[in-house]
N, C-alpha and C positions, 0 to 999 in steps of 0.2 A: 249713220242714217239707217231707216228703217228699211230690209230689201226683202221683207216677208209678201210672199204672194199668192194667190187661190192658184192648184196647180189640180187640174183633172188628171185620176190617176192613169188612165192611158196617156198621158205625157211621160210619167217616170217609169226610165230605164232602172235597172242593178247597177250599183258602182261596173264599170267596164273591165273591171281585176278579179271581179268576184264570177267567179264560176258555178252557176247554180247545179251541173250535172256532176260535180267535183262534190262540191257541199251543198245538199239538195235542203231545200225549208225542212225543217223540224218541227211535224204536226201537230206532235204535242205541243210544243213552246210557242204553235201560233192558238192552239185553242186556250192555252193560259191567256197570253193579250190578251185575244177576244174578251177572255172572261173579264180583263181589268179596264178595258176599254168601255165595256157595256156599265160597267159599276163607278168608272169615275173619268167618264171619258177619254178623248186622245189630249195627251200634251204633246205640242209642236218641238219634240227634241229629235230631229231630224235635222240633217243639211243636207241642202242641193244643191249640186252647181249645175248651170247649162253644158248641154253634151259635147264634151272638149271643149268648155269654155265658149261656145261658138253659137251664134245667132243660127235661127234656120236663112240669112239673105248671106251668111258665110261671115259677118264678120265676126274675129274675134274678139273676146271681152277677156284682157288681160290684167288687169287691178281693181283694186277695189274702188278705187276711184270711176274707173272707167263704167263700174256696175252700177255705181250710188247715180252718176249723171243717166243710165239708163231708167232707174226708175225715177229721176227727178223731171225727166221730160215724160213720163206718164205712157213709157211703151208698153205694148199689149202685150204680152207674156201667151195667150191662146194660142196661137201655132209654133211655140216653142218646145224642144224636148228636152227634156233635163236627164239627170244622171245623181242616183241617192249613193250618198259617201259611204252610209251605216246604216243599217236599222233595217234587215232586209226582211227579219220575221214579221216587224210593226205593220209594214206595209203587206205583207200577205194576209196579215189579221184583218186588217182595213179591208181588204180583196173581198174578204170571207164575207165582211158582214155587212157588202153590198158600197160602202162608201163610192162617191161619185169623184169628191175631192178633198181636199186639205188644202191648209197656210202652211207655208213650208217657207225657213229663211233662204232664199241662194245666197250663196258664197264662191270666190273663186277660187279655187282648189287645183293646183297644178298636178299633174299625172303622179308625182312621186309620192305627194301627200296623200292621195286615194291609195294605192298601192298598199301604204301603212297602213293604211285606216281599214280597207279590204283584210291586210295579215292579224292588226289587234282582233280586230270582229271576229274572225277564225277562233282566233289564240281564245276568247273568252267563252267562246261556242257552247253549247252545251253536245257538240257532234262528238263521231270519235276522236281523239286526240291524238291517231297512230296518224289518222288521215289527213290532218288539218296538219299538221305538224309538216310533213312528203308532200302535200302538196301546195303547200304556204310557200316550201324552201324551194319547190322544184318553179313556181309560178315568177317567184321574186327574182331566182338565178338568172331566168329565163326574159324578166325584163331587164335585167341590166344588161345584160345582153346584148339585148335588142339595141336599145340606147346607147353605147359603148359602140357601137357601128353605125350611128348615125353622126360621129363625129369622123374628120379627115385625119386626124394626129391628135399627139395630148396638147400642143398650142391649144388647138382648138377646142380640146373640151378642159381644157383650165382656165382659158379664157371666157369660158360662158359659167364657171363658176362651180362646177362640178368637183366635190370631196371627197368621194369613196376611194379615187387612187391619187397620192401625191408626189408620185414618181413615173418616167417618162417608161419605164422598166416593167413595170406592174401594169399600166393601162394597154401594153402591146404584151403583153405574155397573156392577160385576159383577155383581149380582142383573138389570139391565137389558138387558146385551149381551154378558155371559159372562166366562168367567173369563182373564185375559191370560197370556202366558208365563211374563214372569217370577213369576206366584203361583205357577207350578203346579213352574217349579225353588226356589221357595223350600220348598215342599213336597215335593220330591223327596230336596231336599237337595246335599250340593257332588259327590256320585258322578254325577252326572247333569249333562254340558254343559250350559250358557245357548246354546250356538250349535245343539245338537243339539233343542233344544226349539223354541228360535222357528224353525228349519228344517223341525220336524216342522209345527206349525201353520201353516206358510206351505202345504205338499204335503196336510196335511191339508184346507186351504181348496180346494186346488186339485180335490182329489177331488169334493170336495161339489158344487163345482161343474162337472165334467162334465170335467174337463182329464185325468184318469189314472183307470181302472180299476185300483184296487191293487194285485189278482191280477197286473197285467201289469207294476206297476213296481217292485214288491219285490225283482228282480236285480239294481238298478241300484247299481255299486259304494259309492256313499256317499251320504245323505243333504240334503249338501252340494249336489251334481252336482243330486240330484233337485229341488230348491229352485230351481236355476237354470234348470233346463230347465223346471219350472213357471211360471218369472217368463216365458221366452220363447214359451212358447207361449199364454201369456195378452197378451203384448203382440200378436203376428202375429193370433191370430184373437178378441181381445175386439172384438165386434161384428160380426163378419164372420157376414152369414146364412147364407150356403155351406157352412161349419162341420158338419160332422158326426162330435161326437167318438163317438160311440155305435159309428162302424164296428171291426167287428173288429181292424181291421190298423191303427185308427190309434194304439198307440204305434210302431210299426215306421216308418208313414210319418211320423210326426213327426221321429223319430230319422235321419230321411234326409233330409227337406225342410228341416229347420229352419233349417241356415243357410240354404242357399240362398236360404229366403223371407225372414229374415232381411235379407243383404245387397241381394235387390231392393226391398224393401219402404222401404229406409233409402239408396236412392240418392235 
């Protein structure tokens, strides 16, 4: 069934995963749309679903079935807010060039499905890729997480059908000290390196604990590099009182000392 509907854009939210102060629009790539908007209009390759599936009178719309009888009774869609899956530049293009509204398909889309849809959008980004990468993995760890403690036991979340952990062992040592790499690429899926994940969590550690101010290492050509040069400056100054990474300039002085301390430290 047809579930295309006229949606004013002050109705639609950002996917709820996607973080616009994380990955801010890209002004260029909304002045491109623009340009391809104005020369062969919009095409409706957008999805929406309603914001957590949910009516504004609360109820929820859990299948597709449930959606298709919504529009077959001829409900007003005007005081409803929706939530866009993808497409976050299209829709600032539209912002730009005054649009009031669109046809847009809704669809019901369960919180795990956005989640991806929010990481691929990242992953194809034209943003930085040190960035989208750290905080894809830190975003994602961080709902399973979340999720993972809103069940009572693994009965409980094997029984509502849940695959990331298929042992009683794994889903309580995650619930205890978080969730590991490889769940969070089993959840990503195969578009998403194993080597670019546990490199983000390794830099991601590194951050927490005091070794890079992100703003400052987000230039650095690859992930990789950024991984190694966390491992080294974790060997050189783990314990060292002296230590003061909070100073302004110490990525610049790391990047200059590190061998050097390196090779004295290791004669």
């Amino acid at each position: 069934m047809n579930t295309n509907t006229q949606i004013e854009l002050n109705q639609l939210n950002s996917n709820p995963f996607r973080d616009l102060d994380l990955f801010p629009i890209n002004a260029v790539v909304v002045e491109s749309l623009k340009e391809s908007i104005k020369d062969t209009d919009f095409w409706d390759n957008l999805v929406v679903r309603l914001a957590d599936n949910t009516l504004a009178d609360g109820t929820i719309i859990s299948s597709s079935t449930e959606l298709g009888a919504l529009f077959e009774s001829g409900h007003d869609f005007s005081g409803e807010t929706f939530e866009l899956c993808y497409g976050h530049h299209r829709l600032a293009a539209l912002k730009d060039l005054a649009w009031d509204s669109v046809t847009l398909p809704v669809k019901v889309v369960d919180d795990e499905t956005m989640l991806k849809m929010m990481a691929n959008e990242n992953k194809d980004s034209q943003m930085n890729q040190i960035a989208v990468k750290l905080e894809t993995v830190r975003q994602v760890k961080a709902e399973i997480e979340k999720k993972l403690m809103t069940y009572k036991n693994f009965t409980e979340y094997k029984k509502d059908g849940q695959k990331l952990y298929t042992n009683k062992q794994g889903f309580e040592n995650a619930r205890e000290n978080g969730v590991g790499f490889k769940v969070v690429k089993k959840f990503l899926g195969e578009t998403w390196s194993e080597t670019d994940i546990r490199y983000s969590f390794s830099v991601l550690e590194k951050i927490e604990e005091g070794y890079f101010l992100q703003e400052d290492i987000i230039d650095v050509p690859s992930i990789g590099i950024l991984e190694a040069v966390g491992g080294i400056a974790q060997f050189i100054y783990a314990g060292d009182p002296k230590k003061d990474l909070s100073a302004p300039d110490w990525p610049m002085y790391f990047k200059v000392k590190t061998v050097t301390d390196v090779i004295e430290r290791c004669k």
